[in-house]
Each structure stands twice: as C-alpha cells, then as structure tokens.
C-alpha positions in Angstrom: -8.2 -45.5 -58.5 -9.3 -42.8 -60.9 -8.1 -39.4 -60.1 -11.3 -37.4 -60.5 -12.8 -39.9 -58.2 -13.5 -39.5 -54.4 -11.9 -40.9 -52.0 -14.0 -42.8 -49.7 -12.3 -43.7 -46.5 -15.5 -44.5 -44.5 -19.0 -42.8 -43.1 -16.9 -39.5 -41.4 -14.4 -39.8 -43.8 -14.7 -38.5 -47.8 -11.9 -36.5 -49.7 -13.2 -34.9 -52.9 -10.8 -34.2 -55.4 -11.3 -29.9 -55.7 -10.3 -30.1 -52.0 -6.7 -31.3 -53.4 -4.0 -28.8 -54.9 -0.9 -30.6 -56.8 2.4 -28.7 -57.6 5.1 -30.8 -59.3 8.6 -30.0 -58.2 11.9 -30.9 -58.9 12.8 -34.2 -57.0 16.4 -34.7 -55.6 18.2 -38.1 -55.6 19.2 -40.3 -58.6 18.0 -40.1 -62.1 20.5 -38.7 -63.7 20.2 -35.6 -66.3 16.7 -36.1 -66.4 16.6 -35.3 -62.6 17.4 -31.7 -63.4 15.0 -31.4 -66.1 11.8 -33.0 -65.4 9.5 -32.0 -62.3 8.5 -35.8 -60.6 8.2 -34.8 -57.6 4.5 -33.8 -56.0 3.6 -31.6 -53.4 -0.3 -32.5 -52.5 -1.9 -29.7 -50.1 -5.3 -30.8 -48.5 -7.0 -28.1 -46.5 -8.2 -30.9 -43.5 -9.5 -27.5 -41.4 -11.9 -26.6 -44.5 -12.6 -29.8 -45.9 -16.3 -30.8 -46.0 -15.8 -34.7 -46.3 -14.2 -35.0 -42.5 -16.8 -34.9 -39.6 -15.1 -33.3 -36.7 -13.8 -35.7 -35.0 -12.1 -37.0 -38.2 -10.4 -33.3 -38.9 -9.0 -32.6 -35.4 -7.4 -36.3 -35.3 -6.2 -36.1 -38.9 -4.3 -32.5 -37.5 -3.0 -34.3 -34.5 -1.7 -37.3 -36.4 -0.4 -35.1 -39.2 2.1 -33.6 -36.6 4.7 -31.4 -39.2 3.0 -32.3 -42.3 0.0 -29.4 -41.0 0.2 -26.1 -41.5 -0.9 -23.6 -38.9 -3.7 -23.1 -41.0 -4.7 -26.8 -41.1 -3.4 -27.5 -44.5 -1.7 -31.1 -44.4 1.1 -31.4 -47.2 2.7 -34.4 -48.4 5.4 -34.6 -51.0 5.9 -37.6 -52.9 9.2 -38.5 -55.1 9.7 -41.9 -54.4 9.3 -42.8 -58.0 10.8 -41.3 -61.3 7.0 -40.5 -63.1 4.7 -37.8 -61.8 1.9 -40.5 -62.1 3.4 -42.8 -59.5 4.3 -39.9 -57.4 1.0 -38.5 -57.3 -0.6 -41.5 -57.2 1.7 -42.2 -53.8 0.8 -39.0 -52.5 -3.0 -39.5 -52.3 -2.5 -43.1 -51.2 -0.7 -41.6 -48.2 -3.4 -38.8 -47.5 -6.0 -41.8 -47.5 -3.7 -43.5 -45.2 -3.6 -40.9 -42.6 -7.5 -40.1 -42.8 -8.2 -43.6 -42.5 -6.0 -43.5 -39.2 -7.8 -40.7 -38.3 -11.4 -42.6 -38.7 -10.7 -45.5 -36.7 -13.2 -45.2 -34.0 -11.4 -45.1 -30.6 -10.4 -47.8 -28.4 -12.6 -49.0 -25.9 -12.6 -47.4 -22.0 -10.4 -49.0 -20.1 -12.4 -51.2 -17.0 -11.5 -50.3 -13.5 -10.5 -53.5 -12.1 -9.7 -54.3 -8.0 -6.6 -56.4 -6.9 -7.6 -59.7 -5.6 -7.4 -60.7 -1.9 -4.4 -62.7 -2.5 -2.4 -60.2 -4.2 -3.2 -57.5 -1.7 -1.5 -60.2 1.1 1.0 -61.1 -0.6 1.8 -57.8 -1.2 1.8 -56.4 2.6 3.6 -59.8 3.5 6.1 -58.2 1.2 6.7 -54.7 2.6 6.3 -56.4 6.1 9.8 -58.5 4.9 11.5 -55.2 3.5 10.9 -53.2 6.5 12.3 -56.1 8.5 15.7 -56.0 6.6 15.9 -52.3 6.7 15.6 -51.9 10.7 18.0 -54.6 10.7 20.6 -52.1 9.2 20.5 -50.0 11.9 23.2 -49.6 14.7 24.3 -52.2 16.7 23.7 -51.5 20.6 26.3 -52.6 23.2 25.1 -53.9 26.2 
C-alpha cells in the first residue's frame, strides 16, 4: 500500500491521504539508547467529522466505534509504536484507521423477525406456573381441626 494512495474501504467509505496528519513521537518501551534518540512512534489524526470520503452513516459509526480514540471535535487519533521503524509504525497506524472505517461500513444487521410462541410451549408453560402455585399454597399454615 503506497502512502500517497487512497484508501478505499468500500462505496461510503474513502480516506484520502491530505485528510491525514502524522507527528512522530518518542516511543516508550525497549530499544535501548536508540529509544531515547529516535522518534518511532506515530501519532495519526483523522478529522472523521470533516472528512469527505465517509457518507454519514459511515462518520457517526466510525465516532461511536472510536469511543476515546475521538476527540470532541471528531478527530479520531491513533498512535502506533509497536515496531522499532517509523515505517512500520505508520504503516500500522493507517492499517488500523482502515480497520475501524471498515467496521464502521459494514451495513447493519438485518431486523430482527417478531416471532409467536407455539401452542405447545404456551401449555407447557401455564401447566408450569399451575405446578408452582400448587407448591407455594402448600407452604401455608397448617389448620387444626
């Protein structure tokens, strides 16, 4: 995947590559000297509330499944440093945002059908309740006659 390329995630769904911003930061965890020196870490910032490759649906879905990774002002940021080069870091990065749009895209599940009890279970059922309330007015007190 080329990095001035678009990524194409479906018909509602394209992210262009100006809509991205990359910082590279300083990533924690091993590596030694280097890990203080060299910035591998990426932090990618995609503005899903302006972006002009999400239809609506899309955008509002990719916000909700973003949860803590959106901004109040619908920017969705994702930090990558699972690997020691900035290439495989950013290249991570965007393979997540895709990820999450792509969730976003699936179409929704079907309406769920409205479906009756059957005769049987309906009896079996009552016959049931009919048994329980039995038992309990058998816990009542004991007359003497």
């Amino acid at each position: 995947m080329a990095f001035e390329d678009n990524i194409v995630i479906g018909r509602e769904a394209v992210i262009y590559p100006d809509e991205l911003e990359e910082a590279f930061i300083r990533a924690s965890g091993p590596g030694g000297q280097n890990v203080n020196k060299v910035a591998t870490a990426v932090q990618l910032r995609f503005d899903a509330a302006n972006a002009r490759g999400l239809s609506e649906r899309v955008r509002e879905r990719t916000l909700k499944l973003a949860g803590q990774r959106a901004t109040k002002d619908g920017v969705i940021v994702i930090e990558a440093a699972r690997f020691r080069t900035q290439e495989q870091n950013r290249a991570d990065a965007r393979q997540r945002l895709a990820a999450l749009v792509a969730r976003a895209a699936e179409p929704p599940p079907p309406p769920r059908k409205k479906t009756k009890p059957t005769k049987g279970s309906v009896e079996r059922r009552l016959k049931a309740k009919a048994g329980r309330s039995v038992v309990k007015k058998m816990r009542g007190r004991v007359d003497s006659d």
